[in-house]
C-alpha positions in Angstrom: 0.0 0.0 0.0 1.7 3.4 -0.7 0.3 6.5 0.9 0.8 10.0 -0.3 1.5 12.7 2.5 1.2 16.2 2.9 4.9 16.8 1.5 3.8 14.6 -1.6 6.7 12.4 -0.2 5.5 8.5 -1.0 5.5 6.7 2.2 5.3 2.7 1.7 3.5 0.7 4.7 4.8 -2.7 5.2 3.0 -5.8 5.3 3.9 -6.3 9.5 1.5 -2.3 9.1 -1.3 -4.1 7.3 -1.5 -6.5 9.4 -2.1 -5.1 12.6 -4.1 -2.1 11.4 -6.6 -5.1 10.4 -6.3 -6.5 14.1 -7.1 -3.0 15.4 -10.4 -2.9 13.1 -11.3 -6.5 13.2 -10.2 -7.8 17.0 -11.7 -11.0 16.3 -9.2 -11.7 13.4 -6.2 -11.3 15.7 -8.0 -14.0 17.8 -8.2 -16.2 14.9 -4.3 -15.7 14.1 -3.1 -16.1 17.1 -5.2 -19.6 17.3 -3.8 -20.8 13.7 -0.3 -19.6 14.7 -0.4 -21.5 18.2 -1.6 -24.7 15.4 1.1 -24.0 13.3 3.0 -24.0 16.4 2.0 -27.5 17.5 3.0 -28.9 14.0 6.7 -27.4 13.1 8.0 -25.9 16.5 8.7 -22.3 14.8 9.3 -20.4 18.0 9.9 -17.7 16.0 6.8 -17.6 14.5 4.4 -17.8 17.0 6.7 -15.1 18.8 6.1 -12.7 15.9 2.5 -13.8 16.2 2.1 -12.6 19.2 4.4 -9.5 19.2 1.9 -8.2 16.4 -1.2 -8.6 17.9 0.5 -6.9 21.3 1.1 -4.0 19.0 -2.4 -3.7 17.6 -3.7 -3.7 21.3 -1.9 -0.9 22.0 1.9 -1.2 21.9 4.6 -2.5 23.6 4.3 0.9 26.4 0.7 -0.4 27.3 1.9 -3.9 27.5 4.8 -2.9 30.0 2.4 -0.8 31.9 0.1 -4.0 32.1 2.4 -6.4 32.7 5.1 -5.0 34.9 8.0 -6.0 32.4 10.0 -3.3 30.4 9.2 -2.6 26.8 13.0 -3.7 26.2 12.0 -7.1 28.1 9.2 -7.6 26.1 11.3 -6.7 22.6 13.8 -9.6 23.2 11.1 -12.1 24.6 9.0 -11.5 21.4 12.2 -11.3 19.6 12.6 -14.2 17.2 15.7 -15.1 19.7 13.2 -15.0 22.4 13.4 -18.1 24.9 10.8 -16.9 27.4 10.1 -18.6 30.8 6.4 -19.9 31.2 5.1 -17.3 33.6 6.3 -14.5 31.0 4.9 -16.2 28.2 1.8 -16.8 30.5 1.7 -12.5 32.0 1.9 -11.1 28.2 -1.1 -13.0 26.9 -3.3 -12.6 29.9 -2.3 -9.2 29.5 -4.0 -9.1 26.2 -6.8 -10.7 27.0 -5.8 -14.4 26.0 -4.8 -17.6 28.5 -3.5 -21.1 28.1 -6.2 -24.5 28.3 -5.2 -27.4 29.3 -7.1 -30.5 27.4 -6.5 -34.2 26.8 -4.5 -35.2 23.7 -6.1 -37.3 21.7 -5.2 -40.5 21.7 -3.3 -42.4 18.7 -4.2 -45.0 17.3 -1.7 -48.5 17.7 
């Protein structure tokens, strides 16, 4: 998407832009990515992935200064934990997404067949 300003300078948004202006217009989508990313998740291990899944939708609800202030963790904390290097502990992991309104379950797996 390219955007004309004022100064008639073009200004080109980038995709990571797209995306979470459609999770600040459409909430329920960013529900719905973070649940196929957490599949994904389950079926090729990309921590990186589901880290940049989740640092996205963090952003469209608000930013990394509202997530600090919610959490109690410093925006450079949550960089680095989100950070496709990022090798959080559970109860980080487990403060960020209650934080945005999202929590872990707990089910049965299902059982494989012999």
């Amino acid at each position: 998407e390219i955007i004309m300003t004022k100064t008639n300078k073009t200004h080109y948004r980038t995709f990571d832009d797209l995306v979470i202006d459609s999770f600040k217009k459409n909430p329920r989508l960013a529900d719905r990515f973070l649940d196929l990313s957490l599949k994904e998740y389950k079926q090729d291990k990309n921590d990186a992935a589901l880290f940049l899944a989740i640092k996205q939708v963090a952003i469209a609800k608000g930013g990394f200064t509202e997530l600090a202030k919610k959490t109690g963790l410093s925006r450079e904390s949550l960089y680095k934990t989100l950070s496709a290097n990022g090798n959080p502990k559970f109860n980080t992991l487990k403060i960020i997404l209650e934080s945005l309104g999202y929590g872990f379950v707990i089910k049965p797996l299902a059982k494989k067949s012999a």
